[in-house]
PDB file of N, CA, C and O in Angstrom:
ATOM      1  N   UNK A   1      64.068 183.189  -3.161  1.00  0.00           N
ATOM      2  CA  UNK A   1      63.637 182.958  -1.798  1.00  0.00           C
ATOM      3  C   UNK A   1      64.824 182.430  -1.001  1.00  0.00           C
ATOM      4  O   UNK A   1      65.367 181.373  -1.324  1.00  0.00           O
ATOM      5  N   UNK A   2      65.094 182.912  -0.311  1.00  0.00           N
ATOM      6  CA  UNK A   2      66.110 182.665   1.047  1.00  0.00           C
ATOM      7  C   UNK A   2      66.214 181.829   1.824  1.00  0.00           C
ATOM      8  O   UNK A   2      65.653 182.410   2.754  1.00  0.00           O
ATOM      9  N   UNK A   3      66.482 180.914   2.211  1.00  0.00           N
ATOM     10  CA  UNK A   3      66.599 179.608   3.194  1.00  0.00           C
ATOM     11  C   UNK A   3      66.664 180.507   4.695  1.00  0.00           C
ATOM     12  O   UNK A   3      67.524 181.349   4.954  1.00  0.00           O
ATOM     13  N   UNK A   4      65.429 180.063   5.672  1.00  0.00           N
ATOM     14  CA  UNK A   4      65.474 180.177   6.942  1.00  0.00           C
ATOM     15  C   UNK A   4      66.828 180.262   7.771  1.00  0.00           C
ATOM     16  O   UNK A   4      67.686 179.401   7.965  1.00  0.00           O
ATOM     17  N   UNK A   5      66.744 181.497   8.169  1.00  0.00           N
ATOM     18  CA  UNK A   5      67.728 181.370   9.705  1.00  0.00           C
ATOM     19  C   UNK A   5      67.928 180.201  10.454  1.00  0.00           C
ATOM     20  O   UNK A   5      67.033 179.358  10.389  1.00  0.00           O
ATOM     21  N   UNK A   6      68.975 179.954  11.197  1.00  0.00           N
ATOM     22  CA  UNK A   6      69.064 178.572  12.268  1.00  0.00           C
ATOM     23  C   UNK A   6      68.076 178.773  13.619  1.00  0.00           C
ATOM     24  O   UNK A   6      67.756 179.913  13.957  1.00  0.00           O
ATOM     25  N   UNK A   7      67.700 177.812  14.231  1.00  0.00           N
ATOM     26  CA  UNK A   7      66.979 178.478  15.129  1.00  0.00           C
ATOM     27  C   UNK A   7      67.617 178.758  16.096  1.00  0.00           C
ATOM     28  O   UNK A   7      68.832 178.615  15.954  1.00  0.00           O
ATOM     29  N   UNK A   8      67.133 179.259  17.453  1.00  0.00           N
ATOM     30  CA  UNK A   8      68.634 179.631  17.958  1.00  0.00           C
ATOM     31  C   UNK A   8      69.007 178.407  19.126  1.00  0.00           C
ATOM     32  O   UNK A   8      70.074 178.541  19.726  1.00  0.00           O
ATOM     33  N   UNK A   9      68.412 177.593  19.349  1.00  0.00           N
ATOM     34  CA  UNK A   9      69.094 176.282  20.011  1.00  0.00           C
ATOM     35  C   UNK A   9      68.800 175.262  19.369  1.00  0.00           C
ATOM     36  O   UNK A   9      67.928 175.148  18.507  1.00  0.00           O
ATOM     37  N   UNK A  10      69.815 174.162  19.931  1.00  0.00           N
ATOM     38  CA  UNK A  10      69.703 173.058  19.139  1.00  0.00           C
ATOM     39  C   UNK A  10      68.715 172.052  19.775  1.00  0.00           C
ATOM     40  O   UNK A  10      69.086 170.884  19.893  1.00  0.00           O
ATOM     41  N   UNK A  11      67.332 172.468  20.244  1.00  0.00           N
ATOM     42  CA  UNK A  11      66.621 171.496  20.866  1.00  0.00           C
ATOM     43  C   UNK A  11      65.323 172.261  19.890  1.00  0.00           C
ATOM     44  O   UNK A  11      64.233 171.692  19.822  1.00  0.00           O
ATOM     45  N   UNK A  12      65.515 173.326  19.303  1.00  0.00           N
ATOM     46  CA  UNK A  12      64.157 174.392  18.439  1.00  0.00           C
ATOM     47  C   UNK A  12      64.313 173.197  17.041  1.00  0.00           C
ATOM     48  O   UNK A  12      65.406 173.095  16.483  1.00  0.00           O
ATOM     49  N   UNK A  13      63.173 172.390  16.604  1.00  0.00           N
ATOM     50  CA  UNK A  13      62.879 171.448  15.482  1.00  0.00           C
ATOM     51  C   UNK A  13      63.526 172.749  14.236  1.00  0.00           C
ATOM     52  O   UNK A  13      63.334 173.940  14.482  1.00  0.00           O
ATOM     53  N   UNK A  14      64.094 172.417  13.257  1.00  0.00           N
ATOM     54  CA  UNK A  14      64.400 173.273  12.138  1.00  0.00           C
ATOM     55  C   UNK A  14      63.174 173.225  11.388  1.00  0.00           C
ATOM     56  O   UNK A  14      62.422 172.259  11.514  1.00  0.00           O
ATOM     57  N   UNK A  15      62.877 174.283  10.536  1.00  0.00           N
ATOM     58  CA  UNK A  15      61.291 174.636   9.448  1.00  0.00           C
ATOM     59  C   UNK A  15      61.803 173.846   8.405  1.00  0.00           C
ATOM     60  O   UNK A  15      62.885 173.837   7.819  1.00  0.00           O
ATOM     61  N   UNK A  16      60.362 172.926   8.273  1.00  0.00           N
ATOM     62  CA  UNK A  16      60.257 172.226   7.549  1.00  0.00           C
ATOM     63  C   UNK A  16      61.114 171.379   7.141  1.00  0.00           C
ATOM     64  O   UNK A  16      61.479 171.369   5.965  1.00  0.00           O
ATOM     65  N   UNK A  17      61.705 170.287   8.309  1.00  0.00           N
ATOM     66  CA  UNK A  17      62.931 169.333   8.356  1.00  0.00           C
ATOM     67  C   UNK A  17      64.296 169.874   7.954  1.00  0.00           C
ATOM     68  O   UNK A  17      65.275 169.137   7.837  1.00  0.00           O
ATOM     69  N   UNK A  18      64.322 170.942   7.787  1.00  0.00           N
ATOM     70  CA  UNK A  18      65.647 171.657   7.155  1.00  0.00           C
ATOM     71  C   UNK A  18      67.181 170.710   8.390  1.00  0.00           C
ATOM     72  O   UNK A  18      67.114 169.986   9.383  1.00  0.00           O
ATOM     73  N   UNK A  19      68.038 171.129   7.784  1.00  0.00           N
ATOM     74  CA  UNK A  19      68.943 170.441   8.974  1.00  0.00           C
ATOM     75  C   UNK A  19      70.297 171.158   8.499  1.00  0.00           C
ATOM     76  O   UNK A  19      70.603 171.326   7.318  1.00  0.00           O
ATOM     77  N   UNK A  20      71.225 171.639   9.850  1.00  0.00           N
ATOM     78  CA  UNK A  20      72.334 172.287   9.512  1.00  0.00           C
ATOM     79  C   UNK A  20      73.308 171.589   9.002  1.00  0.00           C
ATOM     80  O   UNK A  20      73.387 170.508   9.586  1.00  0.00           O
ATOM     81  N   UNK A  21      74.313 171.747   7.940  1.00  0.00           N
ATOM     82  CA  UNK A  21      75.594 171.155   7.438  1.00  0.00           C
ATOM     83  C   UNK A  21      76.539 172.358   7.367  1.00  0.00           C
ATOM     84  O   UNK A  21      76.499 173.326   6.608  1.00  0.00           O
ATOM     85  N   UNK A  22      77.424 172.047   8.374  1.00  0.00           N
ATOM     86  CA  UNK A  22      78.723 173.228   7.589  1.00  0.00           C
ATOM     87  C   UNK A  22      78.288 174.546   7.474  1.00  0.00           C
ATOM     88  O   UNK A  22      78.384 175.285   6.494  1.00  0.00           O
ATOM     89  N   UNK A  23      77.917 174.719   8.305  1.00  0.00           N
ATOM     90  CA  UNK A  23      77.083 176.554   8.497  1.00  0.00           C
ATOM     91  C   UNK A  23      76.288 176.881   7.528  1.00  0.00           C
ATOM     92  O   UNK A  23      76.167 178.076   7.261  1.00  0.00           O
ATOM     93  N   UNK A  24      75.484 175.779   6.695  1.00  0.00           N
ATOM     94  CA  UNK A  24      74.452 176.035   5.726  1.00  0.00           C
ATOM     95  C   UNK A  24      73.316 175.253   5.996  1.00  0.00           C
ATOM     96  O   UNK A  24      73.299 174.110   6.452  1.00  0.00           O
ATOM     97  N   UNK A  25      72.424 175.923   5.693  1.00  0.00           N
ATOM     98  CA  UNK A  25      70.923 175.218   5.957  1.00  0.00           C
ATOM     99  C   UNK A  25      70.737 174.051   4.623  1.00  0.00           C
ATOM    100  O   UNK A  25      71.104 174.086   3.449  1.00  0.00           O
ATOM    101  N   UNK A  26      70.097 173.182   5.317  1.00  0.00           N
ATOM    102  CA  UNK A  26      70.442 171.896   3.721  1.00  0.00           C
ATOM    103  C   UNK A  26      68.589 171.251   4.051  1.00  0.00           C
ATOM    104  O   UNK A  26      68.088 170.990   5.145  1.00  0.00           O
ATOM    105  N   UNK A  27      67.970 171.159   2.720  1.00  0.00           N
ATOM    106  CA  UNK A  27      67.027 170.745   2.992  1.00  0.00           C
ATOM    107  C   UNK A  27      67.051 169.180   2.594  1.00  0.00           C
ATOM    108  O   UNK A  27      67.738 168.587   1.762  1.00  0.00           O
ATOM    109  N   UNK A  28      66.220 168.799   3.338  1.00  0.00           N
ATOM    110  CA  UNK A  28      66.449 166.914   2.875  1.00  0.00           C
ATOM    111  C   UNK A  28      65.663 166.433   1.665  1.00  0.00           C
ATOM    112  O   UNK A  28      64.727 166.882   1.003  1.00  0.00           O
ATOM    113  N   UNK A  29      66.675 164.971   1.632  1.00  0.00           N
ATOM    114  CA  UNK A  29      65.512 164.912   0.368  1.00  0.00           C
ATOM    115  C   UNK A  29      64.803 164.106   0.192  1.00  0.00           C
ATOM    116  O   UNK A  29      64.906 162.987   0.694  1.00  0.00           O
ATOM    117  N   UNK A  30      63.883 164.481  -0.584  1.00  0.00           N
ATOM    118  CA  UNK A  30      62.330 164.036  -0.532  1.00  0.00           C
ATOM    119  C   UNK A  30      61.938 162.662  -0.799  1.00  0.00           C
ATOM    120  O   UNK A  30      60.828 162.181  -0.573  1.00  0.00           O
ATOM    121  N   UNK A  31      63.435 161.784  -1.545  1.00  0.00           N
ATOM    122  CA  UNK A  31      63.258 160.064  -1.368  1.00  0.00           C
ATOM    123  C   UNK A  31      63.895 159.381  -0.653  1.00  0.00           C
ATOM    124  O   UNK A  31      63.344 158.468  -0.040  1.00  0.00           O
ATOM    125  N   UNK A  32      65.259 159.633  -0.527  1.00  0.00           N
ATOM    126  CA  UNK A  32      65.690 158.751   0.038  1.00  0.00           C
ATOM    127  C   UNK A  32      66.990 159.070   0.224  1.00  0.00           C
ATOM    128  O   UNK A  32      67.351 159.640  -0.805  1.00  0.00           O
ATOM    129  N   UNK A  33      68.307 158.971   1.361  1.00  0.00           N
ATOM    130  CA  UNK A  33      69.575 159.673   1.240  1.00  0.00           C
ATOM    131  C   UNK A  33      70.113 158.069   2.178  1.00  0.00           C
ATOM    132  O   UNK A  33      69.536 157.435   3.062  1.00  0.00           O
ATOM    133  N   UNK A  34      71.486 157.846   1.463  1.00  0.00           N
ATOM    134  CA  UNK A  34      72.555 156.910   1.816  1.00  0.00           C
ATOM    135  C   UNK A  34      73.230 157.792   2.256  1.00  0.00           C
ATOM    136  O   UNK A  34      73.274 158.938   1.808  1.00  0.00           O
ATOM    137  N   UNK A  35      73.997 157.249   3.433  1.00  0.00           N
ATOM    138  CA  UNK A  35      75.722 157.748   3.831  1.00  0.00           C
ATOM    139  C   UNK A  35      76.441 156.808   4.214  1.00  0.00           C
ATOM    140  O   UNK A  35      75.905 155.968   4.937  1.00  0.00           O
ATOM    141  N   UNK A  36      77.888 156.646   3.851  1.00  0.00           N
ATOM    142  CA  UNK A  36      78.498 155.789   3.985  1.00  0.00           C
ATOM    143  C   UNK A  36      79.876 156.071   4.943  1.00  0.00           C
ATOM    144  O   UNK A  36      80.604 156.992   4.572  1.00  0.00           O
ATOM    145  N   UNK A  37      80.167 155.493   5.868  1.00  0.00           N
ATOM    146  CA  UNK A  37      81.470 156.266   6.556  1.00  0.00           C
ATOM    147  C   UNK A  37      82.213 155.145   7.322  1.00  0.00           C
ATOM    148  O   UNK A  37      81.850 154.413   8.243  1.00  0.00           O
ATOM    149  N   UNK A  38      83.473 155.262   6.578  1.00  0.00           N
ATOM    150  CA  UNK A  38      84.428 154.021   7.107  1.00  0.00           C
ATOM    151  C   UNK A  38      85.533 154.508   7.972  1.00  0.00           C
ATOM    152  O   UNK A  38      86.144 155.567   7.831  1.00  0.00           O
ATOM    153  N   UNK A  39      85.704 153.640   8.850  1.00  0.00           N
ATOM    154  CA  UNK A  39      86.795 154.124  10.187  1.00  0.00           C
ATOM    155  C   UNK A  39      87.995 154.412   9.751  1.00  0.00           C
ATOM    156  O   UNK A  39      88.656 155.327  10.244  1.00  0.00           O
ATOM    157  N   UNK A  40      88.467 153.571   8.654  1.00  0.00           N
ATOM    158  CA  UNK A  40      89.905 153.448   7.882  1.00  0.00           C
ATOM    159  C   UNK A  40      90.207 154.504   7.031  1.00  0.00           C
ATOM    160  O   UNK A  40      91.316 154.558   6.500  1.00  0.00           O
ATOM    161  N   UNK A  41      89.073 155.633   6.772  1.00  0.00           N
ATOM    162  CA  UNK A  41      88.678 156.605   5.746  1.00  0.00           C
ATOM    163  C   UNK A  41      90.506 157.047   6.339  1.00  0.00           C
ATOM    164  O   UNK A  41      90.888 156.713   7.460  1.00  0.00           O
ATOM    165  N   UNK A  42      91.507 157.898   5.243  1.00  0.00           N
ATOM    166  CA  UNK A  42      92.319 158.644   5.175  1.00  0.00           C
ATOM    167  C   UNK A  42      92.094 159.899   5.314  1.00  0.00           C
ATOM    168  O   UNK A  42      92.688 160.594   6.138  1.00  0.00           O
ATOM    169  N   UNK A  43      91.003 160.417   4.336  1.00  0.00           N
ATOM    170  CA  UNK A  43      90.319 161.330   3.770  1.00  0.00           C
ATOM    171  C   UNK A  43      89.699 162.194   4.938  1.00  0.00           C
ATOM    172  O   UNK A  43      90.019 163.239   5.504  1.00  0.00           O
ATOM    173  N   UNK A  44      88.428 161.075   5.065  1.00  0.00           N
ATOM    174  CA  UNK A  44      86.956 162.304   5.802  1.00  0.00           C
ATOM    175  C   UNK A  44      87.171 161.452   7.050  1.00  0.00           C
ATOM    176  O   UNK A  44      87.385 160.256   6.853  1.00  0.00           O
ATOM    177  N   UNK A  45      87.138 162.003   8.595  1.00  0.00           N
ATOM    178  CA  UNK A  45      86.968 161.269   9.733  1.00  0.00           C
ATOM    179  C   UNK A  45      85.930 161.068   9.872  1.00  0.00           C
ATOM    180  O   UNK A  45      84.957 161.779   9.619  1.00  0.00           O
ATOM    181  N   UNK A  46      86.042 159.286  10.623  1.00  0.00           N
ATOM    182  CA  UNK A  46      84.683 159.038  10.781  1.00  0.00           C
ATOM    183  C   UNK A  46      83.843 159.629  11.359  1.00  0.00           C
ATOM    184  O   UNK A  46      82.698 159.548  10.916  1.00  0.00           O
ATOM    185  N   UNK A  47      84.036 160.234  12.253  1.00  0.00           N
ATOM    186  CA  UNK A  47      83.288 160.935  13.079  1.00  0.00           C
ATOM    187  C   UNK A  47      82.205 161.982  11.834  1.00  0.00           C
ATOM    188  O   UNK A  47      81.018 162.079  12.147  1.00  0.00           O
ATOM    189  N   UNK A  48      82.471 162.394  11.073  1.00  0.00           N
ATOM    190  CA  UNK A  48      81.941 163.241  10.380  1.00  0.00           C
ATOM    191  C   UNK A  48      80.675 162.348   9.604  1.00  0.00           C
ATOM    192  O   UNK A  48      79.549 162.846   9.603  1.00  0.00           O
ATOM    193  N   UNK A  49      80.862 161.278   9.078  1.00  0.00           N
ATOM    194  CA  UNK A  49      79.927 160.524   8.853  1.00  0.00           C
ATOM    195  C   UNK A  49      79.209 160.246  10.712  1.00  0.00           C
ATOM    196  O   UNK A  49      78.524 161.249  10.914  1.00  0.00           O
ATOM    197  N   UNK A  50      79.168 159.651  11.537  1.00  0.00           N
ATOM    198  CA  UNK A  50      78.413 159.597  12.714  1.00  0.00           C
ATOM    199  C   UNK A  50      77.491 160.714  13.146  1.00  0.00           C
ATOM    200  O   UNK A  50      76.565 160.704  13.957  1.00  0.00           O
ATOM    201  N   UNK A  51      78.084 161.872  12.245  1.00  0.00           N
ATOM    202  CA  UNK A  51      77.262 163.340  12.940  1.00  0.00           C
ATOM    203  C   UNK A  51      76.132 163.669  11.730  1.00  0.00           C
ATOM    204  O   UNK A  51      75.079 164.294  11.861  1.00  0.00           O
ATOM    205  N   UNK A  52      76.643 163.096  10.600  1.00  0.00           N
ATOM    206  CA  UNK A  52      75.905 163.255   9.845  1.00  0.00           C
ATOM    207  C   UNK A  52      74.400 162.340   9.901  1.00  0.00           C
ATOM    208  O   UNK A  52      73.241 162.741   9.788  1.00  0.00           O
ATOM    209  N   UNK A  53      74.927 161.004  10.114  1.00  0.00           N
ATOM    210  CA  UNK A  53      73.569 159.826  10.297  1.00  0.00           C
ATOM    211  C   UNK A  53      72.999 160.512  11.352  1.00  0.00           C
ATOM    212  O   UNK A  53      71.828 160.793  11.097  1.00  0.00           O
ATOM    213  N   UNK A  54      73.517 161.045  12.880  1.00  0.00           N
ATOM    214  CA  UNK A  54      72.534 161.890  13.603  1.00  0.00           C
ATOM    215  C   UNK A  54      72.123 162.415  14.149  1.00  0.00           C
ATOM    216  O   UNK A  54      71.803 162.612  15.322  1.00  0.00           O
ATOM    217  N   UNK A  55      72.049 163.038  12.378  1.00  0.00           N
ATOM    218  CA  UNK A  55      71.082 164.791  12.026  1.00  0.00           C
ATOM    219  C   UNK A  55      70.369 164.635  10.899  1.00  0.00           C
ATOM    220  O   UNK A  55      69.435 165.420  10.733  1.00  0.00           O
ATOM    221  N   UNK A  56      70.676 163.418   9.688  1.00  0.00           N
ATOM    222  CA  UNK A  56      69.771 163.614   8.852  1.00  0.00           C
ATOM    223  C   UNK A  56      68.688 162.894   8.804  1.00  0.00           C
ATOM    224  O   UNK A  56      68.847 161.683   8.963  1.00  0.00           O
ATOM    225  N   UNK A  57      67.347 163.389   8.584  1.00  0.00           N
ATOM    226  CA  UNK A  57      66.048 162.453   9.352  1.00  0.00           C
ATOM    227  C   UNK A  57      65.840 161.330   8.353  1.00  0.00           C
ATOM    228  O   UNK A  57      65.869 161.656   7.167  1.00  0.00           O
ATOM    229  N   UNK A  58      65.641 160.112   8.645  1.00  0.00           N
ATOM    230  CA  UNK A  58      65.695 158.878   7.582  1.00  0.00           C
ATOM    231  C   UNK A  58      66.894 158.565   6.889  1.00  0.00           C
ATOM    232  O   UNK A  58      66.862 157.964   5.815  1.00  0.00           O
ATOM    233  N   UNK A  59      68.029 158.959   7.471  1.00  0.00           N
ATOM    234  CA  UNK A  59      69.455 158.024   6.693  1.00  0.00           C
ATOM    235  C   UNK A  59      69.089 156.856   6.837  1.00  0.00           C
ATOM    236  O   UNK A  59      68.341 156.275   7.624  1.00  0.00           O
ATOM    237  N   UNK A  60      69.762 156.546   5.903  1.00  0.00           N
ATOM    238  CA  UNK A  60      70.304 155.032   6.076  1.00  0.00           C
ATOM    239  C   UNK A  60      71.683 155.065   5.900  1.00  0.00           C
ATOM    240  O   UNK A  60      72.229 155.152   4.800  1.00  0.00           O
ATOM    241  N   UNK A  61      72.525 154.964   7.487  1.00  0.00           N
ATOM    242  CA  UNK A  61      73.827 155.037   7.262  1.00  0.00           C
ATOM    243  C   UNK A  61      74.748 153.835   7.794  1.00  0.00           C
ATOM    244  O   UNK A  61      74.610 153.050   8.732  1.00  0.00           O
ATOM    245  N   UNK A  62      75.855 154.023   6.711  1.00  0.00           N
ATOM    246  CA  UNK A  62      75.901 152.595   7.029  1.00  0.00           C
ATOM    247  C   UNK A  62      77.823 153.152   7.527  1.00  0.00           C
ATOM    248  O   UNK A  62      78.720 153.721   6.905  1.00  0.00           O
ATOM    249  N   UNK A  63      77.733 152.767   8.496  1.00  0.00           N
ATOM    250  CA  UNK A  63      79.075 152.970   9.306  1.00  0.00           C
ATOM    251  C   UNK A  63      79.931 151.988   9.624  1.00  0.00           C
ATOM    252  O   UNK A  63      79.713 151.196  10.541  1.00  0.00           O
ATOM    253  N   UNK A  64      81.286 151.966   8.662  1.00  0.00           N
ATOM    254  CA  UNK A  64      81.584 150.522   8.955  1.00  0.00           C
ATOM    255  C   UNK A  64      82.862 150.595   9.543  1.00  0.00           C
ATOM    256  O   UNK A  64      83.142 151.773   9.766  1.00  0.00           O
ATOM    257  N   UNK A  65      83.844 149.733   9.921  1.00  0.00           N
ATOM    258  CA  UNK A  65      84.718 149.310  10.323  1.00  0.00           C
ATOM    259  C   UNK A  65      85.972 149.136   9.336  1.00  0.00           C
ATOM    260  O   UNK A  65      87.065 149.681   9.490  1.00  0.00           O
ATOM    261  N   UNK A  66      85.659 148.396   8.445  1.00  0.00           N
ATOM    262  CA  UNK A  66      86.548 147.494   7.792  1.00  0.00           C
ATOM    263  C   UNK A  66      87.116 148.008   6.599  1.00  0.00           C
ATOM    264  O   UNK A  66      88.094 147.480   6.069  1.00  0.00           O
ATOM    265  N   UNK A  67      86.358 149.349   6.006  1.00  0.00           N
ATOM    266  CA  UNK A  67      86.916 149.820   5.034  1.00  0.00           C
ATOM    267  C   UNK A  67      87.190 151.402   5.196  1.00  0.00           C
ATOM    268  O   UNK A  67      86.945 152.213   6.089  1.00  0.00           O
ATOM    269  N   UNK A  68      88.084 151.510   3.364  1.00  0.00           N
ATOM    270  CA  UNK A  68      88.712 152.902   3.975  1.00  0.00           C
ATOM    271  C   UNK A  68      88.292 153.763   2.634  1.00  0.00           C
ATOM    272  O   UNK A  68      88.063 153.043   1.662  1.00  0.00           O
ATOM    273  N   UNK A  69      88.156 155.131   2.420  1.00  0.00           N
ATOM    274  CA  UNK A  69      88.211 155.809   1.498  1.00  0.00           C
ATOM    275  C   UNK A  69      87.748 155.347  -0.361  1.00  0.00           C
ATOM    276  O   UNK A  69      86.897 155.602  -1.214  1.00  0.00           O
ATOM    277  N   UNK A  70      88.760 154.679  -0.192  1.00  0.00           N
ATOM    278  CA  UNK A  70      88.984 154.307  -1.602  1.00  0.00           C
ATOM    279  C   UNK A  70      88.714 152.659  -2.257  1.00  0.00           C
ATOM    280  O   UNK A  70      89.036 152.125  -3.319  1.00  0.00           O
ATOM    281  N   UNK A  71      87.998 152.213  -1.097  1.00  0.00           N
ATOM    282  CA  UNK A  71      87.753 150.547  -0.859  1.00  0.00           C
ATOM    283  C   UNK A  71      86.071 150.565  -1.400  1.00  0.00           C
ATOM    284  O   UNK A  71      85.536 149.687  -2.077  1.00  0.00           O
ATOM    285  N   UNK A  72      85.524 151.648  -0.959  1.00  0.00           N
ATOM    286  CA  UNK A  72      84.198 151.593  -1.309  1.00  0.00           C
ATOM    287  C   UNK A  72      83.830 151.435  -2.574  1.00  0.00           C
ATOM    288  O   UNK A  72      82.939 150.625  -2.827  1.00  0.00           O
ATOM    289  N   UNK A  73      84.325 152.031  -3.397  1.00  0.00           N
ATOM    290  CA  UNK A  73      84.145 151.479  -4.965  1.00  0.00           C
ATOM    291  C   UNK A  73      84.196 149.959  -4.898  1.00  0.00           C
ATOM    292  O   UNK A  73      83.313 149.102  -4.855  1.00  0.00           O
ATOM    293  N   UNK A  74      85.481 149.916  -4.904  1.00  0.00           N
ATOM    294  CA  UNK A  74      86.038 148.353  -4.938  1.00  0.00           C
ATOM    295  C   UNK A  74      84.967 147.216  -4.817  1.00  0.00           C
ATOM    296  O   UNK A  74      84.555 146.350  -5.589  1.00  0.00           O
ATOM    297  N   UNK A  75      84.581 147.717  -3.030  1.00  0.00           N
ATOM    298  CA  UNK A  75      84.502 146.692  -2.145  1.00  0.00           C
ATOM    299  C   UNK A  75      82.604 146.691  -1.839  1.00  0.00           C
ATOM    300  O   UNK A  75      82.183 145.821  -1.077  1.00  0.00           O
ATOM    301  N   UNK A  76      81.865 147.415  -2.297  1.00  0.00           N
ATOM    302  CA  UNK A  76      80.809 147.765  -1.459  1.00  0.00           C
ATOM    303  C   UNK A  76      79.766 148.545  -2.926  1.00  0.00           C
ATOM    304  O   UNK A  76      78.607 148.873  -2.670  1.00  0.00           O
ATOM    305  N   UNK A  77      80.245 148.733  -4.162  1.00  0.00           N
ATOM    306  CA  UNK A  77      79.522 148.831  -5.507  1.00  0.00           C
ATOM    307  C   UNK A  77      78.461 148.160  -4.940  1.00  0.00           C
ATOM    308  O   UNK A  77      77.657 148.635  -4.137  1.00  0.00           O
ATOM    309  N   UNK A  78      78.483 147.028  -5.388  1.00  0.00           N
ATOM    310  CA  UNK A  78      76.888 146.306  -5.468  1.00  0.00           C
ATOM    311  C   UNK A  78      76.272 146.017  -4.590  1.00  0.00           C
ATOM    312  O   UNK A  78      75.282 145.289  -4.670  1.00  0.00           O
ATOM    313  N   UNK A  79      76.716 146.522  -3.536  1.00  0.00           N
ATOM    314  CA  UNK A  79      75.529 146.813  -2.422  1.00  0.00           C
ATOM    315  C   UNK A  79      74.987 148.559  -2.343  1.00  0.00           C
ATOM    316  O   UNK A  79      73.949 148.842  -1.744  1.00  0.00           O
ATOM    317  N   UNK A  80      75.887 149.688  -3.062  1.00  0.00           N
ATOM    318  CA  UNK A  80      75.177 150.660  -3.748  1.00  0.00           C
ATOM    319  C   UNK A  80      74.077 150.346  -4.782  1.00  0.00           C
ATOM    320  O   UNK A  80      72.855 150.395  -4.648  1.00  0.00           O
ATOM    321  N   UNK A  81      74.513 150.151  -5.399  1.00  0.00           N
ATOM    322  CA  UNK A  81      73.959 149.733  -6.459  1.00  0.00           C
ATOM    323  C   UNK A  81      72.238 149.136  -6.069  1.00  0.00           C
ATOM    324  O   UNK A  81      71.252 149.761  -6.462  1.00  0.00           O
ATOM    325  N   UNK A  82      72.141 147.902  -5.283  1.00  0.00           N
ATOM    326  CA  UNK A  82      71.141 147.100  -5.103  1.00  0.00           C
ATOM    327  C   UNK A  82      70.479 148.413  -4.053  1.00  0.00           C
ATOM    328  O   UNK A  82      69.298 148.562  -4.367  1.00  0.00           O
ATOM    329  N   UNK A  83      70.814 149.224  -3.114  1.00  0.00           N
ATOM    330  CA  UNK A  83      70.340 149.786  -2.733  1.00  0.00           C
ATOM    331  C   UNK A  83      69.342 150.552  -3.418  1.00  0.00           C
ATOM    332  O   UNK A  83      68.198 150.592  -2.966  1.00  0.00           O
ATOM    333  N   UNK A  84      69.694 151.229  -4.575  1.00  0.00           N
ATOM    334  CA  UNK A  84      69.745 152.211  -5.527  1.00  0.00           C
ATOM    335  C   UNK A  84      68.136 151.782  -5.499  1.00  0.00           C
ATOM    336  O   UNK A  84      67.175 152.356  -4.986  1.00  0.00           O
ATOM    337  N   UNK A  85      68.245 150.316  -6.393  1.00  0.00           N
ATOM    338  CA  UNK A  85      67.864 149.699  -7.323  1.00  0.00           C
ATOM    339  C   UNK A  85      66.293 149.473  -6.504  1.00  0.00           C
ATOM    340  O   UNK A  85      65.226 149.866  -6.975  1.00  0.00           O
ATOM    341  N   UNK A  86      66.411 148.937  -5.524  1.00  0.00           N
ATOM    342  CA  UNK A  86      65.293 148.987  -4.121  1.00  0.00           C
ATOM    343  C   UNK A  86      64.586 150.035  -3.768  1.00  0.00           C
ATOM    344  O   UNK A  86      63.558 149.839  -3.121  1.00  0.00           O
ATOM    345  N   UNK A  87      64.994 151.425  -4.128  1.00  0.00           N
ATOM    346  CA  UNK A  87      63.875 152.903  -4.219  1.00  0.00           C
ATOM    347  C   UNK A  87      64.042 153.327  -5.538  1.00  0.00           C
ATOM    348  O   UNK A  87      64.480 154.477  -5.539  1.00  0.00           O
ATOM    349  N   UNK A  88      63.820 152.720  -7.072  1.00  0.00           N
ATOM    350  CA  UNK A  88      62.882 153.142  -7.994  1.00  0.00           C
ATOM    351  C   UNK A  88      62.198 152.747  -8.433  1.00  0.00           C
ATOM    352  O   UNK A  88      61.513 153.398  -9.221  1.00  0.00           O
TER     353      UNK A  88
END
């Protein structure tokens, strides 16, 4: 089975919460989705995390300032973690 066409403006609701990423239809998921996006990122611009929190319905995104790429392990584990730990 084939994933739905886009609709053709961006004000048409997508079928069945579907939501565009990167010229692919992405369906959400059904418990719970984190995103994390730091200004200092090297890597991914922030901006790409900001577009992502919103479009996906029920993020919880957490957009920060202070860290970069490779800090999140480091710096921000056990607040993954406890997140995690809070939806099973």
């Amino acid at each position: 089975m084939s994933a739905p066409s886009a609709p053709d403006s961006a004000s048409t609701a997508w079928p069945c919460g579907a939501f565009p990423v990167a010229g692919r239809t992405c369906w959400p998921a059904r418990r719970c989705f984190l995103t994390w996006s730091r200004r200092q990122d090297q890597f991914v611009p922030f901006g790409h995390g900001q577009w992502l929190a919103a479009r996906i319905p029920g993020v919880d995104a957490r957009l920060l300032d202070d860290d970069g790429h490779l800090t999140l392990e480091t710096n921000r584990v056990g607040e993954v973690h406890a997140w995690l730990a809070d939806r099973l």
